[in-house]
N, C-alpha and C positions, 0 to 999 in steps of 0.2 A: 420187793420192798413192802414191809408193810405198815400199815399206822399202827399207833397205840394212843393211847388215850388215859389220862389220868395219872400220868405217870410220879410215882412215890406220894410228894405232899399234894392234896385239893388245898388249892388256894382258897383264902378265906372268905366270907361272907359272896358267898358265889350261887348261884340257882344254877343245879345240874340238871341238863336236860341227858333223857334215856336216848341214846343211839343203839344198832345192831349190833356194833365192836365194841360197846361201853361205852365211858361216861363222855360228855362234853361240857366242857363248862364255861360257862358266859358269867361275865361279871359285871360293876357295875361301868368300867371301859365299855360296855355296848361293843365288846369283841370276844367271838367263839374262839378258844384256843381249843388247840389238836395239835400232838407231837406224831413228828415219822419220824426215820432216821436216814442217814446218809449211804452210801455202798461202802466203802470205809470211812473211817475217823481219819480228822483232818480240821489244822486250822490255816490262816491266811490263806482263807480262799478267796476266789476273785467272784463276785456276783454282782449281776446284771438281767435285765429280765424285757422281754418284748415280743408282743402279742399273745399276752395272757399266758404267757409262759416263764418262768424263771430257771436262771442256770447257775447252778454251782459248780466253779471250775477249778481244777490243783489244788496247790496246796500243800501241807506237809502232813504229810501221814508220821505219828509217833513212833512207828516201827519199822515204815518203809523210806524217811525221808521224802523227796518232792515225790509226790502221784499225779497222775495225768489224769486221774477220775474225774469226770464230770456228770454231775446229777442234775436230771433235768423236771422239773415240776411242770406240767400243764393244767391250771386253775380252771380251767375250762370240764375238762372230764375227769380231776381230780386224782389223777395217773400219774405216776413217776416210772423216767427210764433211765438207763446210762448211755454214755460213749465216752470217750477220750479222749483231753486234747494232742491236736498231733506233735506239740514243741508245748512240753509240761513245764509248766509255770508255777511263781510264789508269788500271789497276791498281785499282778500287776495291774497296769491304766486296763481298761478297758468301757466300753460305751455301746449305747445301742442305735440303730440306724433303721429306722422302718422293721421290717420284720427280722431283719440278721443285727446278730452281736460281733463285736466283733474283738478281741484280744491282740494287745502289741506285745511282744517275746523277743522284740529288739532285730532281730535280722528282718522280719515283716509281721504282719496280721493276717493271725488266726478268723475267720468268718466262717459263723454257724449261722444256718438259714433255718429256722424254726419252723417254717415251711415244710423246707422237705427232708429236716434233719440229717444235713448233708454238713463239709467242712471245705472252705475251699483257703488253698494259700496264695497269701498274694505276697511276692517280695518288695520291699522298698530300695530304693536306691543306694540307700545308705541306712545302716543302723540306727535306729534311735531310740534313744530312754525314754519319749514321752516328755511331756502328757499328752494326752487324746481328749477331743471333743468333737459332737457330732451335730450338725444342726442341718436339714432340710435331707435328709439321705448320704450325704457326705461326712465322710469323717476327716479332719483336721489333725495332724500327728507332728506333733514340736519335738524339741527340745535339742543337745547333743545327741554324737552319734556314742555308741556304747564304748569309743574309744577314747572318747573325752573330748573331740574334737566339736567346739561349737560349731555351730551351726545360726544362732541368733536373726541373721536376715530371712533364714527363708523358710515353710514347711512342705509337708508332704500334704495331697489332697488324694482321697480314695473313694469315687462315688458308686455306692453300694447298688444302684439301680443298671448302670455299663459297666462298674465291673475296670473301669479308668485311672488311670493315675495321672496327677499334676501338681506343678509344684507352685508355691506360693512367695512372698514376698512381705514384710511386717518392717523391715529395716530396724529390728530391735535394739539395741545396744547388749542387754542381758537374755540370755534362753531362758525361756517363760518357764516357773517353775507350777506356776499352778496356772489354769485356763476355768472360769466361767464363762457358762453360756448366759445370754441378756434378749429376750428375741431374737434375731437371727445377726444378734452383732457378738463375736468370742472375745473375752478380757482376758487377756493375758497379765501376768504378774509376775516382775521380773525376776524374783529373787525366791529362794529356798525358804520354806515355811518355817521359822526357827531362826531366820538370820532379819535383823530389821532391813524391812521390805518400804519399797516409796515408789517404784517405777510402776505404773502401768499403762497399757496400749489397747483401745479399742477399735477393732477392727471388721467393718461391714461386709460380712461375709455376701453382698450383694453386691457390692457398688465396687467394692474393692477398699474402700474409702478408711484412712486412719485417723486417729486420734488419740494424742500422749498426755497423760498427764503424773501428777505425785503426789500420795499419800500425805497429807502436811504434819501428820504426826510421825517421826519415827518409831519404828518397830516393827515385832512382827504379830499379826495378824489373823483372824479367821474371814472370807468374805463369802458375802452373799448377793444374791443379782433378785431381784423382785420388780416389776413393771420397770419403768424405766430410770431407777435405783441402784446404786453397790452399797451395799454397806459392808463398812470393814470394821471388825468390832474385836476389845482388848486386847490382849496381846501380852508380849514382856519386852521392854526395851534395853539397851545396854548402853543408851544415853549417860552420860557421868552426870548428867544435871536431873535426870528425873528415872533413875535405874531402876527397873521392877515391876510386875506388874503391872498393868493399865487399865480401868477402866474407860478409858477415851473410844469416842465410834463415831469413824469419819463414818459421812453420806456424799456421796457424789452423786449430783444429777446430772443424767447424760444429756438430760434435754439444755440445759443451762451452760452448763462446764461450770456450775458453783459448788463449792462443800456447803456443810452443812456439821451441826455436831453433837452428839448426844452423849450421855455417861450410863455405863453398866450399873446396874445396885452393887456390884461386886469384881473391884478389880481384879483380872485372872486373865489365862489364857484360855479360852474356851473350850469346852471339852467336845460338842457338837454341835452344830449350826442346822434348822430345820426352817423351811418356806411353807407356810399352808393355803392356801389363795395367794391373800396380800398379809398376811401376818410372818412377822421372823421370829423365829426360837433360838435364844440362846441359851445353850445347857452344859450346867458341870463346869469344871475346868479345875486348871491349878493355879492356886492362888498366891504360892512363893513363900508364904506366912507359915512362924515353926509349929505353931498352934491349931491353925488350922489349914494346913497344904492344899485339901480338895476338897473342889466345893460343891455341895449342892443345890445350888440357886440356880434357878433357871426365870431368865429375862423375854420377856414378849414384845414385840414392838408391833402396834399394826402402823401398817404403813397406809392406812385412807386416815385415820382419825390423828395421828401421828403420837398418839398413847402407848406411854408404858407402863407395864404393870412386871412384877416380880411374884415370884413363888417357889418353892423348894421341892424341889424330887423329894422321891424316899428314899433315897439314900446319896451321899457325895460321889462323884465318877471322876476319876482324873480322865484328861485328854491322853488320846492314843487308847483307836480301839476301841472306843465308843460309839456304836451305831445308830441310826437312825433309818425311819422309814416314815414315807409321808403315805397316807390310806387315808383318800376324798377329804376329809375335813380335819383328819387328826393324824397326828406324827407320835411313833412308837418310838422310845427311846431304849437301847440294851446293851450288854456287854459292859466291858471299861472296867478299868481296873479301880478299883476303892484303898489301894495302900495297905496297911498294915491289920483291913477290915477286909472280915468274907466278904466273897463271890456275892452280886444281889442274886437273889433269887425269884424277881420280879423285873418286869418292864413298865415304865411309864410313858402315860398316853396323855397327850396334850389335844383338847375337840377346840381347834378353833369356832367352830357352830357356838360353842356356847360359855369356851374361856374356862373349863374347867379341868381340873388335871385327874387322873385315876391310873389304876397300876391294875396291872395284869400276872395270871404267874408264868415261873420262866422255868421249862421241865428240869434243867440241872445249872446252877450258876454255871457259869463263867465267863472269860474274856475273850480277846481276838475273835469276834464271831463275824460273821458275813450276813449281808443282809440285806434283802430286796425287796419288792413289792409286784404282785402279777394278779390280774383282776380286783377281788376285794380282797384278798389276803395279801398280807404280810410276814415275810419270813423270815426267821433267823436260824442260822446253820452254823454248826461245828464249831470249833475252837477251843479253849485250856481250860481245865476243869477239872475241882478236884475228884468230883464223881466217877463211878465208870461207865464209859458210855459215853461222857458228855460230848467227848467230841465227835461223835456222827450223829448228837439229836439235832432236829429240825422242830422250830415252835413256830408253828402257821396260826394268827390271828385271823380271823374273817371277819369283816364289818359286817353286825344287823343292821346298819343303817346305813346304805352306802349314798353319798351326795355329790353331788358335784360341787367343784369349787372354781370360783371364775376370780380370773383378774384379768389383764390388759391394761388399755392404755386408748385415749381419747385424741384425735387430730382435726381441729378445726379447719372451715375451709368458708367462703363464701356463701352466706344464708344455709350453710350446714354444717355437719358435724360428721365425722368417722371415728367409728368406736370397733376397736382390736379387740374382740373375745375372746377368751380361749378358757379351754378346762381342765384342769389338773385333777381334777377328783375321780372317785371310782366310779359315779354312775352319771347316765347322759342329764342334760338341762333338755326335757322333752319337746319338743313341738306341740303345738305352738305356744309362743310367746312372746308379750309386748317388754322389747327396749326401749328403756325411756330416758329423756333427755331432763334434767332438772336445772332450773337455777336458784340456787337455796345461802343465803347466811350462813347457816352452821353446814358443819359437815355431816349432814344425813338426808336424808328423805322423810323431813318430819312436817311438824307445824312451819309454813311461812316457805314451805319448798314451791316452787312454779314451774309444772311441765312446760317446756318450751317446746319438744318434741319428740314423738314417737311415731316407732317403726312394727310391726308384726311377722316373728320371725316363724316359718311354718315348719322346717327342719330341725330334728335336733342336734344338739352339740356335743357329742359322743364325748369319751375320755380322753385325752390325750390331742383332741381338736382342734381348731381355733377357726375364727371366723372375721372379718371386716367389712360392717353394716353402715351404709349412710344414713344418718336421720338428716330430713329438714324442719331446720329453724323455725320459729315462728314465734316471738318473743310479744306477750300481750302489750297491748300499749298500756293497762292499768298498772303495767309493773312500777313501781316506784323508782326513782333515780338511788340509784348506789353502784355498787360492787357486790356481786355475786361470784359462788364458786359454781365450776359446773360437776354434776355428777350423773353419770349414766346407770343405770339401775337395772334388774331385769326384774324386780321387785320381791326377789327372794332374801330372807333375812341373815344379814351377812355379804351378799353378794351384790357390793357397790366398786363401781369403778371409780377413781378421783379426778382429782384436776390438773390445772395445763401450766404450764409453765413459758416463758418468753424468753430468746437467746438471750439479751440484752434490759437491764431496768428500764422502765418509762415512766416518767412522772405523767399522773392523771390528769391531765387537763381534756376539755374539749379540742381545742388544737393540734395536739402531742396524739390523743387518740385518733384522730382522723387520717393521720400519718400511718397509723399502722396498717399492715396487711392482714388479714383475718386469718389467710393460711400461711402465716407466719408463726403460728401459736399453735402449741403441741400440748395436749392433756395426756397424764401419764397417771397411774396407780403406783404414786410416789407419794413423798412424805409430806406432812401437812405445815400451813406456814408457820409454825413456831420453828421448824428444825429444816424449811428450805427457803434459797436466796429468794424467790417470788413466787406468790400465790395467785394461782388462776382468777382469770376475772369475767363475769361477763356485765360491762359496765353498759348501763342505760342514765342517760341526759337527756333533757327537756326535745333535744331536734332529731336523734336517732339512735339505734341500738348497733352498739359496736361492742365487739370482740375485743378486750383490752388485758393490760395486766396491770398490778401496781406494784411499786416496791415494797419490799418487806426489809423491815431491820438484819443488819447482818449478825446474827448471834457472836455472843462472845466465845473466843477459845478457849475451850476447859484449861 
């Protein structure tokens, strides 16, 4: 397999740096593109990627129909190989588990060990369509069996480290059609993406433990899982009283069981949903309207400040087929189809770091493309195109600037604090460094913030991480009597965790606070009090410093 570089158009206003094999060109995305290609052309492939490695699996080849080809990328020594899978696939679930991927093909799952580049089969009990989700080495496999026969109460469980099968229990009423993962709790979602959706069920993949609740708007849906958040955003409804697109975006905190509700700049069905720390991207979509069907607008929400801002791709992308890639601080956007408009011929890069957007070039447009991320690169492979070629080029991105990105989630306790790290970004958060603990008015770490306390962490927090540090308390007695929010910090800009939320409201009183329990109160890297039931508190009175919450107005329903 070999690279190429440069291929047809240099993308514009670009600084080309000299490589051995030719050109590479960095733009002002702050990402090195390089093209290789595929073993054959092929779209609706299945990719997934784990331990700095990525895999492109099946597919349909234009001339051979389904192919069993699988291309294997390792980020590490910048080497590609092949094998095959052994039950050739188009497009299906698949997920990754510690160092093996693993592929459902409906009679069982496909597991490739990236290790020792091995395939081993494991049969299931019964057939299933998926979905798949994998958290802590186990993977979770829903849905009907391929007969059609529900299955709704129960799933398959397959732990990747024994090699084990067991079966589960959810008591659903509807087979989960879509599954996020939320920390190590799976959200199930009852209903077909395209039919108006309300049921959902969360379930602790530790405890065992469930919880049901419903969408309060009808429709159907894109979601997303961020610190301890769902957001469910636009949609198209077939309500007779409000038929058509939506800009409506429920918020459920898990911590609370309250909604919460915000509005899109632009009713539609979302064309991609991206997470970058604690920020959500919503991009593209179709909008239903004869004038303008697809849209360009992409919406950002960060979820610590609870701000949105809007801004517009370079070009419209209708949903289906629209990809995305998150890479440490920024989310690549590609593929999708633009309607009765060419192929983009470009990618767009959202830098959470610094809220700016930029485009990258894309060696040959087209759509249906696959698309992963392994080390600092980001990939896109194969799919329709009217070029030749397009469908076995591969566009690897490499970040110059790789960072790490932290979110989590904060849990109070008796004279301290536990704060859930984790890192989603491309490169480690080094050792050592100080977590700090803030009690601050606004939401940041600015003028008028009050360390309350810190911890010295001497390990790093590699990619893909996470970590749960105690700080103890220690609240100045000059602090002034109010209400503070808390926020934990590692003092990198950008990388703040938020605040906590309470099961239950409680009016502030001295009385009412003294009642409470300190570890009764969970901070989470959830959405700020304008758009959730209650806002973290850390309330100081004249006799002592208590852990408290207050209520927050219940927003109105769009």
């Amino acid at each position: 397999m070999r690279l190429h570089h440069n291929l047809e158009t240099p993308p514009r206003a670009e600084l080309a740096l000299e490589c051995l094999e030719g050109r590479v060109y960095m733009d002002a995305s702050g990402l090195i593109h390089t093209v290789a290609s595929l073993s054959t052309p092929r779209s609706r492939i299945s990719a997934v990627a784990a331990g700095g490695q990525a895999v492109f699996a099946g597919g349909i080849d234009p001339a051979a129909g389904v192919d069993p080809a699988v291309d294997v990328y390792d980020s590490s020594t910048d080497q590609w190989s092949t094998t095959a899978l052994p039950h050739p696939a188009i497009g299906g679930d698949n997920v990754s588990a510690g160092s093996k991927l693993v592929f459902l093909y409906g009679a069982g799952l496909e597991v490739y060990d990236t290790n020792a580049g091995t395939w081993a089969d494991v049969q299931l009990p019964e057939p299933r369509e998926g979905p798949v989700a994998a958290i802590d080495g186990k993977v979770y496999v829903f849905g009907p069996t391929t007969t059609g026969t529900p299955t709704a109460a129960t799933f398959d469980v397959y732990d990747t480290q024994t090699g084990q099968l067991s079966k589960g229990e959810v008591g659903a009423a509807d087979d989960p059609k879509q599954v996020v993962t939320l920390g190590r709790s799976l959200v199930l979602i009852g209903a077909a993406f395209g039919d108006d959706t309300t049921s959902v069920t969360l379930y602790d993949t530790r405890t065992g433990g469930i919880a049901r609740t419903h969408v309060p708007h009808l429709r159907s849906f894109q979601v997303a899982g961020v610190g301890t958040s769902l957001v469910f955003a636009g949609g198209y409804s077939t309500d007779s009283h409000v038929e058509g697109p939506s800009s409506v975006v429920d918020i459920y905190n898990t911590v609370t069981g309250g909604w919460s509700y915000a509005r899109l700049s632009q009713p539609r069905l979302v064309g991609a949903i991206a997470t970058v720390g604690s920020a959500v991207v919503f991009a593209g979509g179709n909008t239903g309207v004869a004038d303008e069907p697809i849209s360009g607008v992409a919406d950002v929400f960060d979820t610590v400040s609870g701000r949105w801002t809007a801004a517009h791709l370079s070009h419209p992308v209708s949903f289906g087929y629209f990809r995305v890639v998150t890479l440490g601080t920024k989310a690549v956007f590609g593929g999708g189809d633009q309607g009765s408009e060419p192929l983009a011929s470009v990618v767009d890069v959202y830098d959470a770091r610094t809220g700016k957007w930029s485009t990258a070039p894309l060696a040959a447009p087209r759509d249906s493309i696959a698309a992963t991320a392994a080390g600092t690169k980001a990939l896109f492979a194969g799919g329709h195109g009217d070029g030749a070629g397009s469908g076995s080029a591969v566009d690897l991105y490499t970040d110059t600037a790789p960072a790490p990105a932290l979110s989590g989630f904060v849990g109070s306790g008796k004279n301290k604090v536990s704060v859930q790290l984790g890192n989603s970004g491309d490169a480690e958060l080094p050792g050592s460094y100080i977590l700090s603990l803030y009690a601050t008015r606004a939401l940041n770490v600015g003028r008028g913030a009050v360390r309350i306390g810190k911890i010295r962490v001497e390990h790093p927090l590699r990619p893909g991480e996470s970590i749960r540090l105690i700080i103890p308390v220690n609240t100045p007695t000059t602090l002034p009597a109010g209400t503070y929010h808390l926020l934990a910090s590692t003092g990198t800009a950008g990388n703040h965790l938020a605040f906590a939320s309470h099961r239950k409201a409680v009016t502030v009183t001295p009385s009412a606070l003294r009642k409470l329990t300190p570890r009764n109160l969970l901070v989470h890297a959830g959405t700020s009090a304008p758009s959730t039931l209650f806002a973290t508190a850390l309330i100081r009175d004249d006799t002592r410093d208590v852990l408290g919450v207050r209520g927050a107005d219940y927003p109105d329903q769009p």
